[in-house]
C-alpha positions as CSV (number, residue, x, y, z in Angstrom):
1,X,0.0,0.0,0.0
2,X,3.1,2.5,0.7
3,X,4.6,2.0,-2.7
4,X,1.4,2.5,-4.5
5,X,0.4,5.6,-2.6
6,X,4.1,6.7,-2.7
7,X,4.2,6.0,-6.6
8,X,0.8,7.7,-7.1
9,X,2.2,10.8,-5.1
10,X,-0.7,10.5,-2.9
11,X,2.0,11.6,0.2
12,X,-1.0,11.6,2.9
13,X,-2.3,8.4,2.5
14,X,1.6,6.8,2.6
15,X,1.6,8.4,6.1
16,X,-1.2,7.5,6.9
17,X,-0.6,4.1,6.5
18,X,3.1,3.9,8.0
19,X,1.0,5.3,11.0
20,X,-0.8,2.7,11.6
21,X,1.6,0.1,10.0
22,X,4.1,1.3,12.8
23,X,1.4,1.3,15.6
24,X,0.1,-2.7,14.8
25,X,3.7,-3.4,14.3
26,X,4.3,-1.7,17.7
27,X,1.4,-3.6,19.7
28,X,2.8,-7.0,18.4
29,X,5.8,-6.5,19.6
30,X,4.9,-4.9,22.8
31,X,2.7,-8.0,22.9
32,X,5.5,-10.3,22.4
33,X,7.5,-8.7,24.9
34,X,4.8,-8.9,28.0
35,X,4.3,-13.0,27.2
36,X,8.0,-13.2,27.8
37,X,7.9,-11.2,30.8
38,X,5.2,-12.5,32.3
39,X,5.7,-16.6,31.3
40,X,9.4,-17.0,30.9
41,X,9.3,-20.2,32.2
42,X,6.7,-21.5,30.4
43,X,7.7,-20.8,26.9
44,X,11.6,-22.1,27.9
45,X,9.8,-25.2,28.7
46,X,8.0,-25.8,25.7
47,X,11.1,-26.2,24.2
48,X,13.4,-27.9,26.9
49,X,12.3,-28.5,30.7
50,X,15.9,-29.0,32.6
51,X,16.0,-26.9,34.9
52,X,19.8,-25.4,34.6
53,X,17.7,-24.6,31.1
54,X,14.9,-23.1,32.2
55,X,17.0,-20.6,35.0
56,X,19.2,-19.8,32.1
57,X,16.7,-19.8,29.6
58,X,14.6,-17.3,31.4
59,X,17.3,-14.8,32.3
60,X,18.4,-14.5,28.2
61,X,15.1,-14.2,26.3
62,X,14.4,-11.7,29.5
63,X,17.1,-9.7,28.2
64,X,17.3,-10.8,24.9
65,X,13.6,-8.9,24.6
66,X,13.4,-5.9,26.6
67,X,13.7,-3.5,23.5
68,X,11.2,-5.9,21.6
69,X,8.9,-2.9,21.9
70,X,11.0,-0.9,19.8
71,X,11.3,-3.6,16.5
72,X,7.8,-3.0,15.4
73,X,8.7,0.8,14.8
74,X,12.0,-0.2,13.7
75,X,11.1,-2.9,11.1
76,X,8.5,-0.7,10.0
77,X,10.3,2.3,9.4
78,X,13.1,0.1,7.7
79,X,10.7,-1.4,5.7
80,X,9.1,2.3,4.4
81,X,13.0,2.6,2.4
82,X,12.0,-0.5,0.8
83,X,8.3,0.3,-0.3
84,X,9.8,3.8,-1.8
85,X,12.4,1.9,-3.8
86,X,15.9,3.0,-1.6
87,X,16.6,-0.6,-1.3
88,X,20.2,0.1,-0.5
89,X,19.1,1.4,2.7
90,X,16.4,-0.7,3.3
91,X,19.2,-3.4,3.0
92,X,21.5,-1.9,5.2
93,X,18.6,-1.1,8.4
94,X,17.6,-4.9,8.3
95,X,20.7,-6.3,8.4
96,X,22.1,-3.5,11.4
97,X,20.5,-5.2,14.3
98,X,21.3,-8.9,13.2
99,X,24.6,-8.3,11.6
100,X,26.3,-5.1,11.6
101,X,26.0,-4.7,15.3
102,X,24.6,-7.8,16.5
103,X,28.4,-9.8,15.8
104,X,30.4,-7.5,16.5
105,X,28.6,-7.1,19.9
106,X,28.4,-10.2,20.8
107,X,32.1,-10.9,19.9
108,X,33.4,-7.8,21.9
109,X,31.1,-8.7,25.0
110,X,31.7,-11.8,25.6
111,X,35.8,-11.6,26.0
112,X,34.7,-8.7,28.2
113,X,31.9,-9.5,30.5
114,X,31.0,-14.0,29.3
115,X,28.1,-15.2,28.5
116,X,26.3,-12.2,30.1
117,X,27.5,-10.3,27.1
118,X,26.2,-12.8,24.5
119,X,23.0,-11.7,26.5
120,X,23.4,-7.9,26.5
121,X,24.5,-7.8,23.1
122,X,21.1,-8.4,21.5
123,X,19.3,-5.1,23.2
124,X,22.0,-3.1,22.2
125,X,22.1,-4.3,18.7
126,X,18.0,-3.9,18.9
127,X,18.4,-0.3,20.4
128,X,21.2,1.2,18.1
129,X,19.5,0.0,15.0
130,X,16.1,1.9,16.1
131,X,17.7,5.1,16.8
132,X,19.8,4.5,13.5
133,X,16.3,3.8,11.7
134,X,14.3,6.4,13.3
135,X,16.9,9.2,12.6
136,X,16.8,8.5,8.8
137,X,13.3,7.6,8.7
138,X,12.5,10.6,10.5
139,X,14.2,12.7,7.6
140,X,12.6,11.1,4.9
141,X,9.2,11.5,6.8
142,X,10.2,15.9,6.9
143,X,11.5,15.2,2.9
144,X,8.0,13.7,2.2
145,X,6.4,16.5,4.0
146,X,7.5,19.1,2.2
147,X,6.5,17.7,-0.4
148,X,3.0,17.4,0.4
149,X,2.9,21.1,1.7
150,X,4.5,22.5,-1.0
């Protein structure tokens, strides 16, 4: 719907629907994020019931997602460079949180603080990666508005 609002010029309507694109995409998330803090346990068991496993298990995914909220915004707004044909940087936003910062942060963290690091390194990947998204999407949403106002 954003590229064929974008291509038809009909600038409103692509906000519009990055609006609430970015809002559903925010809920599920946020969703996502209050099952794992409120059942931990439960969903480590449904894959593996040890209990060295389970402690473990439920300390990671608790880190691991505490900036979960943030991805819906931040796949959304990476998506938008897609849908307007900047595919380069569409390219480059998706792969910041699960490569360009994700391996290097995980590499660097664990010789410094263990497997604590390996932990850590996922929000910080998630976190950098939205503000990284944001600040560029936020441009091209100021770009687009001038065009619409003009």
């Amino acid at each position: 719907m954003i590229s064929y609002n974008f291509g038809a010029g009909k600038d409103n309507r692509v906000k519009e629907t990055l609006k609430y694109a970015i809002i559903g995409g925010t809920v599920i998330a946020t969703t996502g994020f209050l099952a794992v803090e409120l059942f931990p346990e439960t969903i480590i068991r449904m894959f593996n019931s040890e209990i060295e496993v389970v402690r473990l298990g439920t300390k990671a995914i608790r880190i691991w997602f505490i900036c979960l909220p943030l991805l819906g915004a931040q796949i959304m707004a990476a998506n938008y460079f897609q849908c307007i044909g900047k595919i380069k940087v569409a390219s480059i936003l998706n792969l910041l949180r699960q490569v360009i910062i994700l391996i290097p942060m995980i590499l660097l963290l664990s010789m410094i603080i263990g497997l604590d690091g390996v932990f850590v390194a996922v929000p910080i990947a998630d976190f950098s990666a939205f503000v990284i998204t944001i600040y560029l999407f936020s441009k091209a949403i100021k770009k687009l508005s001038k065009i619409v106002y003009n």
